[in-house]
N, C-alpha and C positions, 0 to 999 in steps of 0.2 A: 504494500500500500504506500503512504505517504511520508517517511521515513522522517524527512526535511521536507518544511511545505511554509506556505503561509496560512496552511491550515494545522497540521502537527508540526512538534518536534518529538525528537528525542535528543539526549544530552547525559552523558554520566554526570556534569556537575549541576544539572534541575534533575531536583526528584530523584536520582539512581539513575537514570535511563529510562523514567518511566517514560509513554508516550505522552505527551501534555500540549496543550491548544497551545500554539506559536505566539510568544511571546508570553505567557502565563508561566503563573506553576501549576494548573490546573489540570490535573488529569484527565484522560478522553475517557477512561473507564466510569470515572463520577458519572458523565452525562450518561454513559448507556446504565450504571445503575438507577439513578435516576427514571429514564425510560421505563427502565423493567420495575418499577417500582408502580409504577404508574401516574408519575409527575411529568408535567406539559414542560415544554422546552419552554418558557415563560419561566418556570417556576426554576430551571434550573440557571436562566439569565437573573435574575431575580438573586440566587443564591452567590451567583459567580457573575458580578458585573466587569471582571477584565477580560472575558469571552466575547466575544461580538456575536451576532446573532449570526451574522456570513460565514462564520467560521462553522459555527453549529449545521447550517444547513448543507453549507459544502463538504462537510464530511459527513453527514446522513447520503448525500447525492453520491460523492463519491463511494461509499459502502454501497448502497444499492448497485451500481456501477458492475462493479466490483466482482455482488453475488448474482448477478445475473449473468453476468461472462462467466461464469464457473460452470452454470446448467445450460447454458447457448451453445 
């Protein structure tokens, strides 16, 4: 996926290497917990106001993306 982006990173000196929204410290795992929790990507901008909402949508777009070329 997006290793380095303006939509992730990753970095051993943010987080360990977690993946984390470009530019943040904030984990991409939060939002899909969030998700599977069943909170609106509102609620997780809301939570986490250094995320942009572009960032949010382009990595749901680009996942989708993603698992569709895997069963195509």
């Amino acid at each position: 996926m997006l290793k380095s982006s303006s939509i992730i990173s990753a970095s051993p000196e943010i987080m360990g290497g977690t993946p984390v929204f470009a530019g943040t410290r904030v984990p991409v795992q939060t939002l899909l917990d969030y998700l599977k929790a069943g909170e609106s990507i509102n609620d997780f901008l809301d939570g986490f106001p250094t995320v942009a909402r572009e960032q949010v949508i382009a990595l749901l777009e680009e996942a989708g993306k993603q698992l569709v070329g895997m069963v195509a």
